[in-house]
Structure formats: C-alpha cells, structure tokens
C-alpha positions in Angstrom: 28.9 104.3 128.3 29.6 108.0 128.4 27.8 109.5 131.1 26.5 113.1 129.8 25.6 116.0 131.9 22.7 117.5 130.9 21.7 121.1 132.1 18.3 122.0 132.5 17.3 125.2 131.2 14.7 127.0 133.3 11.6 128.5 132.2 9.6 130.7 132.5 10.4 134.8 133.3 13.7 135.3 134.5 14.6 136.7 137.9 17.2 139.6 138.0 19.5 137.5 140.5 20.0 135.2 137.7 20.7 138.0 134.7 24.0 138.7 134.1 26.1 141.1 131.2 26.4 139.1 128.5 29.9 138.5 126.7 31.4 136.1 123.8 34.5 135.7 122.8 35.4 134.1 119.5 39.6 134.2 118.5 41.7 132.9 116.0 45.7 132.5 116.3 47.9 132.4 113.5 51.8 132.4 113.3 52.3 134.1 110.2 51.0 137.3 110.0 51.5 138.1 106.6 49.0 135.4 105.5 46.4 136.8 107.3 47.1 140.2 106.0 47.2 138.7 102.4 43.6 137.1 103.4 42.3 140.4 104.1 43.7 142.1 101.5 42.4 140.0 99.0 38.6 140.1 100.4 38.6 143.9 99.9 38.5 143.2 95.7 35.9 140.3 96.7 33.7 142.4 98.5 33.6 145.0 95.1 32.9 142.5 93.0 30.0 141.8 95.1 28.8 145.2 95.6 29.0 145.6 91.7 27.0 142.7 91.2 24.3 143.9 93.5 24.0 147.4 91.7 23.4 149.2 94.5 21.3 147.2 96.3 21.7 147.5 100.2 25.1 150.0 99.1 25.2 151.1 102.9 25.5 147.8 103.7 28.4 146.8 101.6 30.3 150.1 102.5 29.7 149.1 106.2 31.2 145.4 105.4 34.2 147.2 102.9 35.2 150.0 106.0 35.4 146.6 108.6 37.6 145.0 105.7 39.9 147.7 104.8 40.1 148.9 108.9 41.4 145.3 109.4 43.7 145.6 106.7 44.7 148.8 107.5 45.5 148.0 111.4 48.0 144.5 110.2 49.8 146.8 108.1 50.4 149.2 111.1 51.5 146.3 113.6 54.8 146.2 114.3 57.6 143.6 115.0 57.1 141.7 110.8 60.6 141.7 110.3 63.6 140.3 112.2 65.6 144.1 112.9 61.6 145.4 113.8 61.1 142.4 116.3 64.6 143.0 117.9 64.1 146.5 118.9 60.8 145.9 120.0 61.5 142.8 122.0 64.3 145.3 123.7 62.3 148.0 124.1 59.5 146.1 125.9 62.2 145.0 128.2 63.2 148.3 128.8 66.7 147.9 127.2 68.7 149.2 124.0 68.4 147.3 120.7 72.2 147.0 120.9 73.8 143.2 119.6 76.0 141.4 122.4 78.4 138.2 121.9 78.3 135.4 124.3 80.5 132.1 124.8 79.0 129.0 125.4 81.3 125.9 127.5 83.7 125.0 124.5 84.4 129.0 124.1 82.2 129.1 121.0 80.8 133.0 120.3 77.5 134.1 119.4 76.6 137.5 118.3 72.9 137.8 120.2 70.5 140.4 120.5 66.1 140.4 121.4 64.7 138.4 118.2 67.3 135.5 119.7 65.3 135.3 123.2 62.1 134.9 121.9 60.3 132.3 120.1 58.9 133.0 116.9 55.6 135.6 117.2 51.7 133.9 117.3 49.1 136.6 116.5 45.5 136.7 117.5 42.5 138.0 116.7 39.5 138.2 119.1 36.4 139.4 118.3 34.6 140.0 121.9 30.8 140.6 121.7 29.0 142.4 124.9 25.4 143.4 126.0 24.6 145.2 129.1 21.8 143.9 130.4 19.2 147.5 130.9 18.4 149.1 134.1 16.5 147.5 136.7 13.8 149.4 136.3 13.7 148.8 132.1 14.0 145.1 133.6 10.8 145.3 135.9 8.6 146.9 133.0 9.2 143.5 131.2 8.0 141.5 134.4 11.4 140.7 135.7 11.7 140.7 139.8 
C-alpha cells in the first residue's frame, strides 16, 4: 500500500507571513536545435491561416500571438554555435583561448588534430518560460483584509 501525503490547504483569508512572490517555471530541452527552429518556423504560416480564417476577428490578438512566434523564430536564428567551425570558436572563446587547432599523441604515438568542438559534448538547448507575480504592497494587502 502506497502511503500518500496529503497537504491540507488552509482556509480562510490569508495572513501576509504566509504570502510569498509567486513564480513558475515550465522548460523544454531539445538537442537539435534546428528542429525546434523548423517547428517555429512552420507555426508562423499556421497562425495566418488562422488569422485569415477569422477575418479579422480579435486581429490584435493574432498579431500579438504572430510577434511571440516570429520573435522566437527570430532569436534561434540569432543563436550562435549551429555549426561545427561556429561551436569551436565559441567553445574557445568562452574559455578565454584562440580558436586555433592543436595535435595530440595518444600511448601508441597516434596524432589527433583537436580543437574546442572536440572537448565538448554535443549542445542541449532549452527553453524556459518563467512566469512571476509580485504580490502588492502591504498596504494594497490590508485593504483586502489581509493581516
């Protein structure tokens, strides 16, 4: 039998000692870019169709949800290390050294040419979307009967 904690949600009005900021935090990690570029890209034509089936209707709206779309599109395209030469020189530069190639020898005198992209596993993006709400002034609080 699986023993389950239940919490028990007060009632009643809240006290200020127990009100805090709230924050949540949703994310998603992917490990190829590039598909979530192409999923974003492709939702920009989706959400046209859409606004020219609703002739109009609520057009504010759909601009709103077509500037988020494109914005999102927009900052992928900007991000940098996509290709292997990008990823190098940034890898090196975040380390604080030249994108320059060295050769190393491994114990049977076998020689590699090297650089950043070989240190580094292969990049994992994510996106977080972090909603917050500061909780009004005290005495905004008191006006609605909390002590």
């Amino acid at each position: 039998m699986l023993n389950k904690k239940n919490n028990v949600l007060k009632a009643g009005i809240p006290k200020a000692k127990d009100l805090k900021d709230y924050e949540s935090i949703i994310s998603l990690t992917v490990d190829d870019i590039d598909l979530l570029e192409k999923a974003l890209s492709s939702a920009v034509p989706e959400i046209g169709r859409q606004m020219a089936k609703a002739n109009g209707w609520n057009s504010t709206l759909n601009m709103k949800v077509l500037t988020v779309a494109t914005s999102l599109d927009a900052a992928i395209n900007q991000l940098g290390c996509r290709q292997y030469h990008e990823q190098a020189r940034e890898y090196a530069a975040f380390n604080k050294y030249d994108s320059a190639t060295w050769n190393a020898k491994d114990k049977c005198n076998n020689e590699t040419r090297n650089d950043f992209q070989d240190l580094y596993e292969s990049a994992e993006y994510e996106v977080i979307i972090r909603a917050t709400a500061k909780l009004k002034d005290r005495n905004e609080l008191a006006k609605r009967g909390v002590k």
